[in-house]
TIKEVEX-176269 format. One line per field, with one value per atom (N, C-alpha, C): residue number from 1; residue in three letters; atom name; x, y, z. Coordinates in Angstrom, 3 decimals, decimal comma. Example, Ala and Ser with C-alpha at 12.3 -4.5 7.8 and 13.67 -1.06 7.14 Angstrom:
k = c(1|1|1|2|2|2)
r = c(ALA|ALA|ALA|SER|SER|SER)
a = c(N|CA|C|N|CA|C)
px = c(13,190|12,300|13,200|12,850|13,670|12,900)
py = c(-5,690|-4,500|-3,300|-2,250|-1,060|0,030)
pz = c(7,800|7,800|7,800|7,080|7,140|7,870)
// end
This chain:
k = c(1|1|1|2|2|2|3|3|3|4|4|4|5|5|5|6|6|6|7|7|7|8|8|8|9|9|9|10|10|10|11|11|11|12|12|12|13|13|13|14|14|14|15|15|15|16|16|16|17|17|17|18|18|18|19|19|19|20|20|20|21|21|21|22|22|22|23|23|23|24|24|24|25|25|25|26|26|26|27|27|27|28|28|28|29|29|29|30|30|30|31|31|31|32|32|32|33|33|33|34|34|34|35|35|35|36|36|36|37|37|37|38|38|38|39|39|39|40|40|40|41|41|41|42|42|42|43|43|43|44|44|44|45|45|45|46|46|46|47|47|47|48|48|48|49|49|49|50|50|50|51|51|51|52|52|52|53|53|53|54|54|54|55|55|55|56|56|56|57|57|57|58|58|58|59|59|59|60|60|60|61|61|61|62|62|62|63|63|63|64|64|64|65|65|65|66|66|66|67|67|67|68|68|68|69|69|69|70|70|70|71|71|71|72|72|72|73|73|73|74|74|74|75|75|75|76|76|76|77|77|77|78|78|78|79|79|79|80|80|80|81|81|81|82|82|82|83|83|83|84|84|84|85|85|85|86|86|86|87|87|87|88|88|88|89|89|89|90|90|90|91|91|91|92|92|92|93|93|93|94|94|94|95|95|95|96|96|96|97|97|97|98|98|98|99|99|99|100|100|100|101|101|101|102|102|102|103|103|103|104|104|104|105|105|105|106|106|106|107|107|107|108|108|108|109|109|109|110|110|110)
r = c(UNK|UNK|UNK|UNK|UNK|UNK|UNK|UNK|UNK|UNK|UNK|UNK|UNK|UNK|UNK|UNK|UNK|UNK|UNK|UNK|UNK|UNK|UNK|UNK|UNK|UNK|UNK|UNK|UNK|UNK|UNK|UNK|UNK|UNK|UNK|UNK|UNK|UNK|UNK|UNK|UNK|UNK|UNK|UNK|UNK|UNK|UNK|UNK|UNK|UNK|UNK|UNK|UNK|UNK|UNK|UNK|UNK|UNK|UNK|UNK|UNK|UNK|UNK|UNK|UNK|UNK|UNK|UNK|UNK|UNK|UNK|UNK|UNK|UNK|UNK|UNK|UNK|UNK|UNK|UNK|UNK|UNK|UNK|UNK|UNK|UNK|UNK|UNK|UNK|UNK|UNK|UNK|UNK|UNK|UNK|UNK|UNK|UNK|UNK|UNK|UNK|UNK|UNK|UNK|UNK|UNK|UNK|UNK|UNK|UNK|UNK|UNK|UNK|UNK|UNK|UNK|UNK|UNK|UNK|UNK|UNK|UNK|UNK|UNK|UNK|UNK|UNK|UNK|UNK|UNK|UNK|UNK|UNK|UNK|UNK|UNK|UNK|UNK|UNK|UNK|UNK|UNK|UNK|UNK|UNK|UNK|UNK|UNK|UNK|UNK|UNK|UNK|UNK|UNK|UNK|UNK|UNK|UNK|UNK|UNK|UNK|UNK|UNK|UNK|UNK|UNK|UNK|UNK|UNK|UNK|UNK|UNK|UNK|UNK|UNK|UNK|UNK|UNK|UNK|UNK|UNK|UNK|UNK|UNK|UNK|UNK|UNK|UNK|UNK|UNK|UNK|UNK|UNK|UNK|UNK|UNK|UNK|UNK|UNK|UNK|UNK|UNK|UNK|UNK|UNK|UNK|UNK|UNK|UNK|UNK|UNK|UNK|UNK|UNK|UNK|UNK|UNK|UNK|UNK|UNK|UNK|UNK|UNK|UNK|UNK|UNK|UNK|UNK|UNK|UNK|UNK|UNK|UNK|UNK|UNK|UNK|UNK|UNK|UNK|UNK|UNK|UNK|UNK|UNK|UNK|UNK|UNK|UNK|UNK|UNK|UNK|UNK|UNK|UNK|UNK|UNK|UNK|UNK|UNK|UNK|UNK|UNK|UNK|UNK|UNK|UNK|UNK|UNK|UNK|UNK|UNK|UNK|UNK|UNK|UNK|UNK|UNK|UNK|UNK|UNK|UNK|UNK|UNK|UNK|UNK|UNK|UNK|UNK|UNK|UNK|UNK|UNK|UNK|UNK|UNK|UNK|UNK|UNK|UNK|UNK|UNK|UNK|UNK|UNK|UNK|UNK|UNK|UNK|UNK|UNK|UNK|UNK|UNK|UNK|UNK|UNK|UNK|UNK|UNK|UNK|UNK|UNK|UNK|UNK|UNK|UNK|UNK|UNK|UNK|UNK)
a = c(N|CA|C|N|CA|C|N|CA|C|N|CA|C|N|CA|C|N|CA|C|N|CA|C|N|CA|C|N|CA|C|N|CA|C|N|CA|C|N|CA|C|N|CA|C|N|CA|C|N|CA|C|N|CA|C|N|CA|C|N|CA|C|N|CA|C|N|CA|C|N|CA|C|N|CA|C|N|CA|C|N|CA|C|N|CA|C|N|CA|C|N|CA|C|N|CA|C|N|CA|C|N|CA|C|N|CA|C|N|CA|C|N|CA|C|N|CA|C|N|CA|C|N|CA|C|N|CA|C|N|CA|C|N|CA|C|N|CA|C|N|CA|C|N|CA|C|N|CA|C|N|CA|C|N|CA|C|N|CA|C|N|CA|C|N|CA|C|N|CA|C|N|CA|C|N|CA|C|N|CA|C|N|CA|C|N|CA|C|N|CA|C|N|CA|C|N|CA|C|N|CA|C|N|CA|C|N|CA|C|N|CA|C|N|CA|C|N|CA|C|N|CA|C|N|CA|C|N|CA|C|N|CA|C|N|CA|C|N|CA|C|N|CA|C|N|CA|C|N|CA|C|N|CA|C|N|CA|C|N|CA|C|N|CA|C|N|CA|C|N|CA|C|N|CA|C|N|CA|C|N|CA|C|N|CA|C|N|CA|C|N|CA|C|N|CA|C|N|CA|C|N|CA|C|N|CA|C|N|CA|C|N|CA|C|N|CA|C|N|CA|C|N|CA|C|N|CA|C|N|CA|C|N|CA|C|N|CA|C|N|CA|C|N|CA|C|N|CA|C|N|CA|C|N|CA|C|N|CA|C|N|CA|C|N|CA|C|N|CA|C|N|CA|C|N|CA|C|N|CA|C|N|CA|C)
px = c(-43,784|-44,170|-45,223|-45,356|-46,439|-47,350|-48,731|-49,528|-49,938|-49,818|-49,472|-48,913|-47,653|-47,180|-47,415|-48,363|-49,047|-50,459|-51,161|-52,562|-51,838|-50,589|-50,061|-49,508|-49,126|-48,877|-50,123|-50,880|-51,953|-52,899|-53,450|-54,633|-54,322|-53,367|-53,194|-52,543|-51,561|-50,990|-51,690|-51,188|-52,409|-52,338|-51,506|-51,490|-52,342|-52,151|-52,992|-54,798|-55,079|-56,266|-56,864|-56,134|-57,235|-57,458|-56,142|-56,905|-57,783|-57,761|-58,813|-60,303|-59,930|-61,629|-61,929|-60,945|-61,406|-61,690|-61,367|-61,829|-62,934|-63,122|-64,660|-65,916|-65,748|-66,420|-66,790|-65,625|-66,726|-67,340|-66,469|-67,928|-68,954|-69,125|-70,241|-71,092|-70,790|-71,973|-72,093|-70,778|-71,044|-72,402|-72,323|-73,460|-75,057|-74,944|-76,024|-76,570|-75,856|-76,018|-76,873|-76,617|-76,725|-78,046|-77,889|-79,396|-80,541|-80,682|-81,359|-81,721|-80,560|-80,970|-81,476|-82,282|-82,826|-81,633|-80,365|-79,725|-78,037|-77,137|-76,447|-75,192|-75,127|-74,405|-72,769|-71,955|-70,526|-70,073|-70,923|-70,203|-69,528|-69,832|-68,705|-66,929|-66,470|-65,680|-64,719|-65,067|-64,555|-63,657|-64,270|-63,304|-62,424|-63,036|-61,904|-60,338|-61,222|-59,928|-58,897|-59,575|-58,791|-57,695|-57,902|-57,329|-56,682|-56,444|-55,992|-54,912|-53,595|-52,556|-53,000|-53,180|-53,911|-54,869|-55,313|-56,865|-56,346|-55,630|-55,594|-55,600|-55,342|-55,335|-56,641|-57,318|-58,895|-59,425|-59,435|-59,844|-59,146|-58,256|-57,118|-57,964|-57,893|-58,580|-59,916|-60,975|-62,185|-62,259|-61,504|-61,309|-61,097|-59,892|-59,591|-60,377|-61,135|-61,731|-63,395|-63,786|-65,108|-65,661|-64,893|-64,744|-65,701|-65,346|-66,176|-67,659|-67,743|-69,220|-68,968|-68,305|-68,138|-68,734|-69,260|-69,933|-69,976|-70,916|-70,484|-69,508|-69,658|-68,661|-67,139|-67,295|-65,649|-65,031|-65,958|-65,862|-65,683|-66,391|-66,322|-65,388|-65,148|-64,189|-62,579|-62,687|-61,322|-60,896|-62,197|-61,550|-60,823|-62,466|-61,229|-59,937|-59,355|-58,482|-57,383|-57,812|-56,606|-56,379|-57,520|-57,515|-56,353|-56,600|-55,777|-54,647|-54,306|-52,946|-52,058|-52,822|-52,236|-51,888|-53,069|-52,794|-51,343|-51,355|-50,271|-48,970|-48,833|-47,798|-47,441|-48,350|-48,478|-47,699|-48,480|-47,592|-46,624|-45,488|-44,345|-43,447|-44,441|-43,246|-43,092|-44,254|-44,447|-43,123|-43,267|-42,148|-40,320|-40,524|-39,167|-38,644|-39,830|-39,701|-39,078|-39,690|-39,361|-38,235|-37,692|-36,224|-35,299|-35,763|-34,590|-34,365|-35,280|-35,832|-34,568|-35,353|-34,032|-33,002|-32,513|-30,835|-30,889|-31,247|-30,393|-30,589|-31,508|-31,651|-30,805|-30,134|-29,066|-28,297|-27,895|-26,605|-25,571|-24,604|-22,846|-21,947|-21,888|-21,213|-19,746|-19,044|-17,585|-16,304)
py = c(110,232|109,285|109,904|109,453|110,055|108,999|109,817|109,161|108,181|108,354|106,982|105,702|106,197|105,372|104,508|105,184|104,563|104,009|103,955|103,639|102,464|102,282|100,909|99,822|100,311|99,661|98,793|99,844|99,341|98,639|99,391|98,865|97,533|98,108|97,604|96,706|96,130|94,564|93,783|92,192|91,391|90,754|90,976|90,185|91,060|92,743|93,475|93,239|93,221|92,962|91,894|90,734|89,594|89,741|89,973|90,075|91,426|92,816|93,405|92,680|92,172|91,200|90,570|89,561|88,788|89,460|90,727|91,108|91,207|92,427|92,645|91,903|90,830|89,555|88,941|88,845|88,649|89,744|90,936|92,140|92,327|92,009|91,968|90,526|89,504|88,294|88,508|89,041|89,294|90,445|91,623|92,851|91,823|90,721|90,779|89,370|88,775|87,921|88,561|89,692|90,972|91,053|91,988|92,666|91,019|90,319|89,299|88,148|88,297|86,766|87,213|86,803|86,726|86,910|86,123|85,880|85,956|86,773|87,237|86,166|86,375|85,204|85,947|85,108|85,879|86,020|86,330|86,457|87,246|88,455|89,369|89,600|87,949|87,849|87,625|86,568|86,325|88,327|89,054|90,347|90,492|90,562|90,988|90,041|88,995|87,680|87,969|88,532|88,645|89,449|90,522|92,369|91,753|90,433|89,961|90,867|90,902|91,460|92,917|94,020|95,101|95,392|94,398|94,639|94,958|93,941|94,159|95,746|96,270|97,806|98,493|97,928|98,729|97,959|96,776|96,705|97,665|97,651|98,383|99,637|100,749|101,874|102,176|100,897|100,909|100,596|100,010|99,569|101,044|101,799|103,281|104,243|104,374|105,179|104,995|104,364|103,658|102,816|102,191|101,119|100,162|99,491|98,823|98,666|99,873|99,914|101,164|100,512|101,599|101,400|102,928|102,289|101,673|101,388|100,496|100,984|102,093|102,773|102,647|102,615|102,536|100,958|100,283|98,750|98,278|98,817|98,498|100,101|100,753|101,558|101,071|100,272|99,892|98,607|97,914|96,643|97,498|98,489|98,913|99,825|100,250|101,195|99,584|99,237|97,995|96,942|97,025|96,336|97,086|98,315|98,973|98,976|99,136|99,634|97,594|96,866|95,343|95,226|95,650|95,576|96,744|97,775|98,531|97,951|97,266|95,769|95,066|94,215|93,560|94,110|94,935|96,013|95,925|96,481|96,511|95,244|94,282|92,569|92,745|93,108|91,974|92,922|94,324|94,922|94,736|94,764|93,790|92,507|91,698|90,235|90,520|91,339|91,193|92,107|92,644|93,947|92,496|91,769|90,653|89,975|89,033|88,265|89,062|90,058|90,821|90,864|91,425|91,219|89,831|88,878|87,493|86,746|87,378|86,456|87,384|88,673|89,319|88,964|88,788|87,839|88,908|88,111|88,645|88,954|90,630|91,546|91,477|90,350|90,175|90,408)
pz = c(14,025|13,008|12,104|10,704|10,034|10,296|9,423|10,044|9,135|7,739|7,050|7,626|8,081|8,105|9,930|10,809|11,429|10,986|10,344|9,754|8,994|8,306|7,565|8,589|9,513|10,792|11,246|11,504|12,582|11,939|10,363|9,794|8,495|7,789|6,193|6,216|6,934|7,159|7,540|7,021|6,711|8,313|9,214|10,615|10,990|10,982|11,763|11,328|9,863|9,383|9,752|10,336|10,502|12,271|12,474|14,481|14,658|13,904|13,919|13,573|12,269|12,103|13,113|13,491|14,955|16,125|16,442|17,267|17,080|15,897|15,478|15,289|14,541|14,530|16,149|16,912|18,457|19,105|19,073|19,414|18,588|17,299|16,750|17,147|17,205|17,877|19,417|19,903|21,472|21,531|20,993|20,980|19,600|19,371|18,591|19,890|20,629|21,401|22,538|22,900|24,034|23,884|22,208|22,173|21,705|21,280|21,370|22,101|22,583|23,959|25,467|26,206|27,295|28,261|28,404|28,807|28,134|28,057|27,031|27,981|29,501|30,023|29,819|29,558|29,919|28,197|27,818|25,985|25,605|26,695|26,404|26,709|27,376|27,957|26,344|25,500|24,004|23,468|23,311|23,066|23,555|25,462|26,177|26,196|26,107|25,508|24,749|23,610|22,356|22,721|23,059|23,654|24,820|25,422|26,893|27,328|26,317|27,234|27,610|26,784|26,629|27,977|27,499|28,538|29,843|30,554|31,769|32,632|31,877|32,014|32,304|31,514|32,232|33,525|34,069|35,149|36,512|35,976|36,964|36,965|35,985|35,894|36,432|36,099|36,190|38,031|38,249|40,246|40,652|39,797|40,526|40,926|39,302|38,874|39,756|39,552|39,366|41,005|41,006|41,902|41,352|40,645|39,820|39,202|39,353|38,972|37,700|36,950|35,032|34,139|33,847|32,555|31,747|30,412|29,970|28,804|28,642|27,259|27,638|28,887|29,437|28,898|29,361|28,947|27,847|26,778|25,368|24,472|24,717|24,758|24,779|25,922|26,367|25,512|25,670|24,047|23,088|22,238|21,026|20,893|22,094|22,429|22,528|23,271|23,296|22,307|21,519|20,302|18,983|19,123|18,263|18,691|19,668|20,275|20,008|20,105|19,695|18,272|17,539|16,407|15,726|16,426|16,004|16,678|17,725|18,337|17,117|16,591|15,711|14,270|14,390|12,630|13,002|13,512|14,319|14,611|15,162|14,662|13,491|12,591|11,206|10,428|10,886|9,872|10,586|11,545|12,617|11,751|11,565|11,313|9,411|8,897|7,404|7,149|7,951|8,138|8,694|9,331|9,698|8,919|8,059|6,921|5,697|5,414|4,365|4,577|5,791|6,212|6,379|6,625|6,222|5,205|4,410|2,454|1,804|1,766|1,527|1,225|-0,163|-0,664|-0,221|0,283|0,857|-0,299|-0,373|-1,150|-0,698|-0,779|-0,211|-1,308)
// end
């Protein structure tokens, strides 16, 4: 694949652009929640949410690897690794969905 034409996938479609923001937008109040509150509490669970199907993959790793005691780069690492890899999912319906869309608004050349 070129790599255009993965970066239009993953980044430049408007499905992929807003669940990247949403991700970003809760790791950014999740990390401003962190560094300012006494008590940051389970806020960081909202990312891993987002990244859900994805995610499941790093606990698995982090149990192997680690035995649960991983850093934290592994942790927030693994959101945006799974964040991207959704969003490039995502690119991929949306151009599925509009390749189907065309073949059936296709007026019949009979």
């Amino acid at each position: 694949m070129r790599a255009r034409f993965l970066i239009r996938l993953t980044f430049t479609n408007p499905v992929s652009m807003i669940y990247l923001g949403l991700v970003g937008v809760s790791a950014a109040v999740a990390t401003a929640v962190t560094v300012f509150s006494e008590d940051p509490g389970f806020i960081w669970v909202w990312p891993a949410l987002f990244t859900f199907p994805a995610f499941m993959v790093v606990p698995v790793i982090e149990d192997a690897v680690w035995g649960w005691d991983a850093p934290t780069w592994f942790f927030l690492g693994g959101i945006a690794v799974c964040a991207l890899v959704q969003s490039f999912l995502l690119g991929v319906l949306l151009e599925a969905l509009r390749g189907l869309h065309r073949r059936l608004t296709r007026p019949n050349r009979s």
